[in-house]
C-alpha positions in Angstrom: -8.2 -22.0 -34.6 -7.7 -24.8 -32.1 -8.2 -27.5 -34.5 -6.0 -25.8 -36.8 -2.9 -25.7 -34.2 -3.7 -29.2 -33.4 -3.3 -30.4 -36.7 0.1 -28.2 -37.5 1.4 -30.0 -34.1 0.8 -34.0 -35.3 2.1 -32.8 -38.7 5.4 -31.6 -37.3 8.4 -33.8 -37.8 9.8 -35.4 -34.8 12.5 -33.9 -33.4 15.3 -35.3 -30.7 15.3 -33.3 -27.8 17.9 -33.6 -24.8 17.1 -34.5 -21.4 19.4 -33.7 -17.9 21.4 -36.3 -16.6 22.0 -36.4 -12.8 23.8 -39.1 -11.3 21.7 -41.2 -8.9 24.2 -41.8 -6.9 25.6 -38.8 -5.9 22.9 -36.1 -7.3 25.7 -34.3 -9.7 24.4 -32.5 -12.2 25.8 -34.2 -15.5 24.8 -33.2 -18.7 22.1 -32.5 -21.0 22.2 -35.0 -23.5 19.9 -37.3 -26.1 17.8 -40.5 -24.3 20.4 -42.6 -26.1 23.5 -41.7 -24.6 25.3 -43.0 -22.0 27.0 -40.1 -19.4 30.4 -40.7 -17.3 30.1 -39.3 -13.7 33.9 -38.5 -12.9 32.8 -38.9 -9.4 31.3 -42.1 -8.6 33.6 -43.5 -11.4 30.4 -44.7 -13.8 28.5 -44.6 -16.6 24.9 -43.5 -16.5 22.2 -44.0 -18.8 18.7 -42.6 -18.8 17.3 -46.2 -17.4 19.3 -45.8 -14.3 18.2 -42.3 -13.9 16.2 -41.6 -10.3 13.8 -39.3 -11.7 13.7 -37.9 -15.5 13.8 -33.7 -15.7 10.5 -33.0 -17.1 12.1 -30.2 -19.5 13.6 -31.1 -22.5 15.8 -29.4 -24.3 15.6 -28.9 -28.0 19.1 -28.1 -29.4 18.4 -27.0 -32.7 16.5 -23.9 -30.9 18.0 -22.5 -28.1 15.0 -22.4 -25.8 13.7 -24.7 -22.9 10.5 -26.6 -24.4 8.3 -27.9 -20.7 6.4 -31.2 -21.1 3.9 -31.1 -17.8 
C-alpha cells in the first residue's frame, strides 16, 4: 500500500502552487501568488519578490484545487 502511494506521488505531474507574500518591510500581508512573480506593496512603495522575502509561508497553495496543501 505504501509503496503503491509512493509511486502514484513521483508519477504525478508537477503542478505550480502559490506561496504568501508579506512585505519585509512592513509585515503586510500581500498576496498569494506563484514563486515567479513580483508583488507591489502600496505601502512601502516596492516591489517584492520571493528572494527578498523574510521568511517563506510553509503552505502552499494549489489554485487549481481550492484547498491549503502543508509542506512541513
Amino acid at each position: 500500500m505504501v509503496e503503491r502511494q509512493e509511486k502514484e506521488i513521483a508519477e504525478a505531474p508537477a503542478r505550480k502552487l502559490m506561496i504568501q507574500f508579506i512585505c519585509p518591510k512592513c509585515d503586510h500581508d500581500l498576496a498569494w501568488a506563484y514563486e515567479s512573480a513580483s508583488v507591489y506593496c502600496r505601502a512601502c512603495d516596492r516591489w517584492i519578490t520571493v528572494e527578498q522575502l523574510k521568511r517563506i509561508n510553509p503552505a502552499k497553495l494549489d489554485p487549481s484545487q481550492d484547498q491549503l496543501l502543508l509542506f512541513v
